[in-house]
VMD Tcl script that draws the C-alpha trace (Angstrom):
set ca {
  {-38.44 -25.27 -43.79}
  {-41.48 -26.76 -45.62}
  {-44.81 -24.64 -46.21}
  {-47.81 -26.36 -47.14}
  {-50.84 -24.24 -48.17}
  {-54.49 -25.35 -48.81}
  {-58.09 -24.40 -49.05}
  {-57.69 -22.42 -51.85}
  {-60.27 -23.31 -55.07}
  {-63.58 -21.71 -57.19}
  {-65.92 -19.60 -55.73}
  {-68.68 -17.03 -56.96}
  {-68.58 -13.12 -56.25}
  {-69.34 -12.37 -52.94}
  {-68.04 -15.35 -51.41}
  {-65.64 -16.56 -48.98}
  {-62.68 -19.08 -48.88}
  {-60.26 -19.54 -46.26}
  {-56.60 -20.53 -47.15}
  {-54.22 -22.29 -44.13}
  {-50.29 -22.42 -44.29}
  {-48.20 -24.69 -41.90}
  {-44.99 -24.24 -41.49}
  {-42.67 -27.57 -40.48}
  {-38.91 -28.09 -40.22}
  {-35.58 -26.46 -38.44}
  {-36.92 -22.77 -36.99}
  {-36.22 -21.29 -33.93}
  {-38.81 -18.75 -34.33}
  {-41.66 -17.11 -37.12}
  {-41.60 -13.46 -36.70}
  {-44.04 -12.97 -39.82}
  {-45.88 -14.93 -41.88}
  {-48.27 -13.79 -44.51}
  {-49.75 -14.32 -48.08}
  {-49.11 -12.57 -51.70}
  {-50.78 -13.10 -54.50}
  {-49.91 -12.66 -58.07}
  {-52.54 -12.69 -61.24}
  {-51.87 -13.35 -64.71}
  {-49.76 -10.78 -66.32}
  {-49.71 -9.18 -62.95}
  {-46.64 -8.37 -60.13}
  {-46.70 -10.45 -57.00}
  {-48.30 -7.86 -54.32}
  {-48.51 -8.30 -50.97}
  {-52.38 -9.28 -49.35}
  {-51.59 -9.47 -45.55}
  {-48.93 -10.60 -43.36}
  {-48.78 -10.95 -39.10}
  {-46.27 -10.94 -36.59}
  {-45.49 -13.38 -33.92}
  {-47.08 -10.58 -31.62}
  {-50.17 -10.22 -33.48}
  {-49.60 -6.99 -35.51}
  {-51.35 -6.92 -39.26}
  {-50.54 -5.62 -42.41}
  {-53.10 -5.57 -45.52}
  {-52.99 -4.10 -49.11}
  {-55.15 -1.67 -49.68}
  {-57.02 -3.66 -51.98}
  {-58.17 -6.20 -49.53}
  {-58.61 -3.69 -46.65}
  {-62.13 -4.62 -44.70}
  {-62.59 -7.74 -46.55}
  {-59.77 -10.69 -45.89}
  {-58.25 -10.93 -42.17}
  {-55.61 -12.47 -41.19}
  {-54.61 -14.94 -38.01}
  {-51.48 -17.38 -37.15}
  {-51.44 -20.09 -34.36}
  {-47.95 -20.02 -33.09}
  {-48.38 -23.49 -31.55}
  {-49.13 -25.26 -34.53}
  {-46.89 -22.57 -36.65}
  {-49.92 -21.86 -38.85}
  {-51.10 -19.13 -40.68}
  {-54.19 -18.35 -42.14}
  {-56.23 -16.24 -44.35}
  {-60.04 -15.52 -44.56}
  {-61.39 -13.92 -47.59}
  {-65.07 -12.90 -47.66}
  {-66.41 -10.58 -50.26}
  {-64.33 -12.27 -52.97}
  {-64.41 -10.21 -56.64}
  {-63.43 -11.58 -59.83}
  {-60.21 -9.54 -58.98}
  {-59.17 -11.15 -56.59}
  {-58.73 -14.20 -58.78}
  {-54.80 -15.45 -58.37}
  {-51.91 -17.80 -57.24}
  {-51.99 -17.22 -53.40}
  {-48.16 -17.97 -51.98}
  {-47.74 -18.11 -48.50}
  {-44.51 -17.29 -46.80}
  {-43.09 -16.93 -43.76}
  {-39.59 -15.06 -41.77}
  {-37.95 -17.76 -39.88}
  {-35.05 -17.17 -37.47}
  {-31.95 -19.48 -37.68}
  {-28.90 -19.08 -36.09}
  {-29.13 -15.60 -35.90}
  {-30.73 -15.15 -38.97}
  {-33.96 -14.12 -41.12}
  {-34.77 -16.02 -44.05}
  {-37.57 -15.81 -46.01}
  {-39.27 -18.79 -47.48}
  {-42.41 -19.40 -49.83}
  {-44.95 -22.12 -50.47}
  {-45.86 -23.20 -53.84}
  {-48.99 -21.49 -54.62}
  {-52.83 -22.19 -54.32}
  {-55.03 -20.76 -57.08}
  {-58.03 -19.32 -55.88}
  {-60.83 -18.36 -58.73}
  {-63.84 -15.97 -58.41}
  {-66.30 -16.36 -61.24}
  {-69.57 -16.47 -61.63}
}
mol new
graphics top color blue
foreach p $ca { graphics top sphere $p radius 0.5 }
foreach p [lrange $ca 0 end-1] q [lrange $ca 1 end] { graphics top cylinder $p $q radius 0.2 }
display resetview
């Protein structure tokens, strides 16, 4: 299974960005799919995640600001950040829960930096 995430980048306080993650290869299903993030110095922590059925999950830090959507045809996630702070600066990793042969395995993209600054 291959993720590929984009739209990350630089934006200014108070901004928005909106990161996409496809997911290609051998799956017979996605029940979740989500991003983390992790900052400099910083433990990755969980920013939202989204079940085949359409139930969220957010940390609290994000709550009101970022939602979160997935297109199950095109096994594609996707992230909308609006309000961005200068904390919310950091590596954003998608991943997703893929069911094979019985099984859940969990697998991560690479990363997309995303950079609020004025």
């Amino acid at each position: 299974v291959q993720l590929q995430a984009s739209g990350g980048g630089s934006v200014q306080p108070g901004g928005s960005l909106r990161l996409s993650c496809v997911a290609s290869g051998s799956m017979f299903s996605i029940p979740d799919m989500g991003w983390y993030r992790q900052a400099p110095g910083k433990q990755r922590e969980l920013v939202a995640t989204i079940s085949s059925g359409g139930s969220t999950n957010f940390g609290d830090s994000v709550k009101g600001r970022f939602t979160i959507s997935r297109d199950n045809a095109k096994s594609t996630v996707y992230l909308q950040m609006s309000s961005l702070k200068p904390e919310d600066t950091a590596v954003y990793y998608c991943m997703v829960v893929v069911m094979k042969g019985g099984y859940e395995y969990d697998y991560w993209g690479q990363g997309t930096q995303v950079t609020v600054s004025s």
